[in-house]
N, C-alpha and C positions, 0 to 999 in steps of 0.2 A: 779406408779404415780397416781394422783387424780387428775379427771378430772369434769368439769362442761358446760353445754351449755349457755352460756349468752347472752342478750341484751348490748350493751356497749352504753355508754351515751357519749352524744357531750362534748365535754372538757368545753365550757364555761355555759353545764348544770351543769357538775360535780361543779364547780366554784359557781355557781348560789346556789347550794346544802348549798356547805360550808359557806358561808355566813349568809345561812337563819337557821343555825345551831347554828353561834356561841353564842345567849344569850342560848340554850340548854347545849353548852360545857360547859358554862362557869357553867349554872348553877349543873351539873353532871360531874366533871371532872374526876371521877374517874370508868362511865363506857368503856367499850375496843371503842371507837370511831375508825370508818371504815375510810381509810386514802382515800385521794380522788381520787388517781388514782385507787382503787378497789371498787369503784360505777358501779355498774350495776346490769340490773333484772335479778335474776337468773332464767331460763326454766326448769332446769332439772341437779340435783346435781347426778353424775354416782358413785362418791368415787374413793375406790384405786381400781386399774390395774393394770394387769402384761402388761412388753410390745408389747407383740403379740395378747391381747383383744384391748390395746388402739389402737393402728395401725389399726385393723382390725375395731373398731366402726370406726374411725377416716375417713378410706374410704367410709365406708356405710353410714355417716355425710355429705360426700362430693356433693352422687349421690341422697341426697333425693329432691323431686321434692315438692317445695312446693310453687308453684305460689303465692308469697308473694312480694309486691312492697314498695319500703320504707314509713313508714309511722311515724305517730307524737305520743308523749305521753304527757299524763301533771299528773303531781299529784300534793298535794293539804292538807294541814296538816302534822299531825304526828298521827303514831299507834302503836300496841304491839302488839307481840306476847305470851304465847297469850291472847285472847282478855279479858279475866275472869284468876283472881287472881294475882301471882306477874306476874311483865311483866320480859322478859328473853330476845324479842330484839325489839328495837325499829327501825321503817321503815315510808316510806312515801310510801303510797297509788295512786297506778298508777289509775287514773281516766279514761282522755279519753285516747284512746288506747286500754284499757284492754284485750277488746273482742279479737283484732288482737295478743295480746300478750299470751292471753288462746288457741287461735289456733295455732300458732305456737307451744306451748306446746305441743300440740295436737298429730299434723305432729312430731315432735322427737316423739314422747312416743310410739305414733302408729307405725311408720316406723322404727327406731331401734332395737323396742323391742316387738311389735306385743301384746301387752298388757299393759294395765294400770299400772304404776310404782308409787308411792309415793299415798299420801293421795290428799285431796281436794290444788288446786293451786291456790292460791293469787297474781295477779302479784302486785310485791311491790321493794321499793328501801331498802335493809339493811343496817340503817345508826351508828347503835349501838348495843353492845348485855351487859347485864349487865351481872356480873362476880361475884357468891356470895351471900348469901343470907344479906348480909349489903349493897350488891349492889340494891338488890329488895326494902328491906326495906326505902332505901335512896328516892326510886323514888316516888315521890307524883304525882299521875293522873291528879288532874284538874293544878297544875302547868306545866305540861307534854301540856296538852292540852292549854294553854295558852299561852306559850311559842310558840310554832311549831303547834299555829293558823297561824300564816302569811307567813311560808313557804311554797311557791309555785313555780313550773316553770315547763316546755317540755325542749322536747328533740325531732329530730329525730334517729327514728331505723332504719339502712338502711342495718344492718348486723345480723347476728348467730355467736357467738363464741364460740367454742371449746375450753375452757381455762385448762392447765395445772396448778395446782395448791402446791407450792410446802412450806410447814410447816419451818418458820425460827422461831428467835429467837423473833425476832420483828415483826411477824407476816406473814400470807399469801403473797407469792409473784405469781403472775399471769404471764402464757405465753401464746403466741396465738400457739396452737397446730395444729387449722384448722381453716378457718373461710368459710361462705358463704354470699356473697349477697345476698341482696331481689331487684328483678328484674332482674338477673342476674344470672345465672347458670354458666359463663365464669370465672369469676375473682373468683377463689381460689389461697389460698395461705397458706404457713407454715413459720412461724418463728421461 
């Protein structure tokens, strides 16, 4: 199975999202646009798993101690990835927040894995990835940025997701494999 840790956004941020997207759609309709109930900051992408590593992270997820209390995010534009030459995915820029969302990173990367995993961390929302090299060339930057100047909004984060990640035809479908609150080491739960 393919697993990832995420921030999950409030439903009427995801909403807020879509909206401030659509002269973007309209104007790019043929990059892979992210559907809205798979809006969230990713912390930490783990991949595939057999089912006795995921189980086994999936506890060690459970017990991590990470004195984190709910808190607000806001971002603010549109970005690329990445930042020089064609762009490959297009995300909105977590602003305030950040700090509390690079630490969280932190606490998984450190206590799971007792070493640094992946390259430099960006927290950011993935709201499209272009497909293509007729996909790259389609994108024109300062339209990009003129467009998805006036997308803005928060959210609060009040949880950690453990999301099972499962490849369809129509694309990524999401499961809560573990979650944890922030403020709260009590309320876990598996769906």
């Amino acid at each position: 199975m393919r697993l990832f840790f995420a921030l999950p956004l409030a439903d009427n941020a995801r909403e807020e999202i879509m909206r401030g997207l659509a002269p973007l759609r309209r104007q790019y309709p043929t990059l892979k646009w992210i559907p809205s109930q798979n809006l969230h900051i990713t912390l930490m992408f783990v991949g595939e798993c057999g089912d006795d590593e995921a189980y086994s992270l999936r506890e060690r997820f459970l017990r991590i101690d990470h004195a984190a209390h709910p808190f607000s995010i806001t971002w603010k534009g549109i970005g690329t990835f990445p930042s020089g030459g064609p762009p490959r995915v297009l995300h909105l820029p977590v602003q305030e927040g950040s700090d509390e969302v690079r630490r969280l990173h932190g606490v998984i990367n450190h206590t799971l894995w007792k070493e640094k995993r992946g390259g430099r961390f960006f927290p950011h929302i993935t709201v499209a990835r272009v497909k293509g090299k007729s996909g790259e060339r389609q994108i024109k930057r300062e339209m990009l940025c003129k467009l998805g100047a006036s997308i803005q909004g928060g959210s609060v984060v009040d949880r950690i997701i453990l999301y099972r990640s499962q490849l369809r035809q129509n694309g990524a479908c999401y499961s809560n494999f573990g979650s944890l609150s922030l403020g709260r080491q009590d309320d876990l739960e598996e769906k």
